[in-house]
C-alpha positions in Angstrom: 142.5 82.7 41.7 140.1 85.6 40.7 137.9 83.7 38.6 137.9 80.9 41.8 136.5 83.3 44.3 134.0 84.7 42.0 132.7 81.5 41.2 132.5 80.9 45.3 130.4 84.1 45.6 128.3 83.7 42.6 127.6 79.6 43.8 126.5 81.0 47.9 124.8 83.9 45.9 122.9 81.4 43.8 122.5 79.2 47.1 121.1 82.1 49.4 118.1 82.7 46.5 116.8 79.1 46.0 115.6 79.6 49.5 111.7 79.8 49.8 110.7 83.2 51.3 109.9 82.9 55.1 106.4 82.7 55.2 104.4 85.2 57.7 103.5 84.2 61.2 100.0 83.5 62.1 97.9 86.6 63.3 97.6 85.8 66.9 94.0 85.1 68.4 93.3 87.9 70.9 92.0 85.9 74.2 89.3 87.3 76.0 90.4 88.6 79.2 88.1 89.3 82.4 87.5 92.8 83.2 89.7 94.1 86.0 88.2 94.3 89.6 87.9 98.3 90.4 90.4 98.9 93.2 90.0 101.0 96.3 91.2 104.7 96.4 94.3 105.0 98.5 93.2 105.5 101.4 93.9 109.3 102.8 93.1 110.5 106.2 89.0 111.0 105.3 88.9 107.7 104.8 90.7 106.5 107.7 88.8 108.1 109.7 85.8 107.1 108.3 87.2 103.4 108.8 88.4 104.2 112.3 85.0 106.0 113.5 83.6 102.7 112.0 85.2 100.2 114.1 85.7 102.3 117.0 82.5 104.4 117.9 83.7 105.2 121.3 86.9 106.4 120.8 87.9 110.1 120.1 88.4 111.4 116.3 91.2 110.9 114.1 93.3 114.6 114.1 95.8 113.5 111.8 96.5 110.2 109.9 98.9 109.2 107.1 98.8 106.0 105.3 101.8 104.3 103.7 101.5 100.9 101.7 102.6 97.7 103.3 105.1 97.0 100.5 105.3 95.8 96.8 102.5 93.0 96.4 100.7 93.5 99.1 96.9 95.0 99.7 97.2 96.5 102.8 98.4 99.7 104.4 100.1 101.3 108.0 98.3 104.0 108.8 100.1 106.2 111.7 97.7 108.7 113.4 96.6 110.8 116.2 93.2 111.3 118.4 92.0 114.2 119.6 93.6 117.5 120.1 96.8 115.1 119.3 99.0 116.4 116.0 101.4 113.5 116.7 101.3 110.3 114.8 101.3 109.0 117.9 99.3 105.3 117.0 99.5 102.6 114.2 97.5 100.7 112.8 96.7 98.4 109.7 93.8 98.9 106.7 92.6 96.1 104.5 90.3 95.9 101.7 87.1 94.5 103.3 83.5 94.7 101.5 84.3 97.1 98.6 86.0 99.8 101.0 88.9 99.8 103.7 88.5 98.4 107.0 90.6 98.2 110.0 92.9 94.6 110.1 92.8 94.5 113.9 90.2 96.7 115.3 90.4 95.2 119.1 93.7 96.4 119.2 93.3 100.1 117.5 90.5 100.3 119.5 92.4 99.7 122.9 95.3 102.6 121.7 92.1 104.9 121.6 91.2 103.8 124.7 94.3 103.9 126.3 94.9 107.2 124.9 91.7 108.4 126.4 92.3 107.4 130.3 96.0 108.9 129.5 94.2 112.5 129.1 92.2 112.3 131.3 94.6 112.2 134.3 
């Protein structure tokens, strides 16, 4: 019985050699890949207020803004901020990539919460 299971090992021993050696994968090919597009800074409240004053000439300066991204994926960002004298975050509004820097996504509408929070102080 010995001799029979020795014989079994030396015969898959014997079996497991007469294999060819595995050969070595092709090198791969590095493809050429486009340089990436330079992004925008985040934006901070210089440069919403640079995009703000911008769009919105007229309206009071930004006191206070803090910009938060829109969520995974996305470009944009909410920016919540005040005018004025104002240390509340007391408007919203939305920043897009426009033209190599950040732009307001609805100016007609951030303008109007400056406006509306002009004629509010002035009562």
């Amino acid at each position: 019985m010995r001799i029979l299971f020795v014989t079994a090992a030396v015969i898959a021993l014997s079996a497991c050699n007469s294999q060819e050696p595995a050969k070595p994968a092709p090198s791969a090919v590095p493809t050429p890949t486009a340089d990436p597009e330079p992004t925008l800074p985040r934006p901070d409240q210089a440069i919403f207020s640079a995009a703000y004053a911008e769009a919105c000439p007229k309206a009071k300066k930004v006191s206070v803004a803090v910009c938060e991204s829109e969520g995974f994926g996305k470009t944009g960002f909410v920016c919540g901020y005040g005018l004025g004298d104002d240390p509340y975050q007391r408007n919203h509004a939305k920043l897009e990539p426009g033209d190599g820097k950040w732009v307001l996504a609805d100016p007609a509408t951030a303008c109007a919460a400056g406006d509306a929070a002009d004629s509010g102080n002035a009562q």
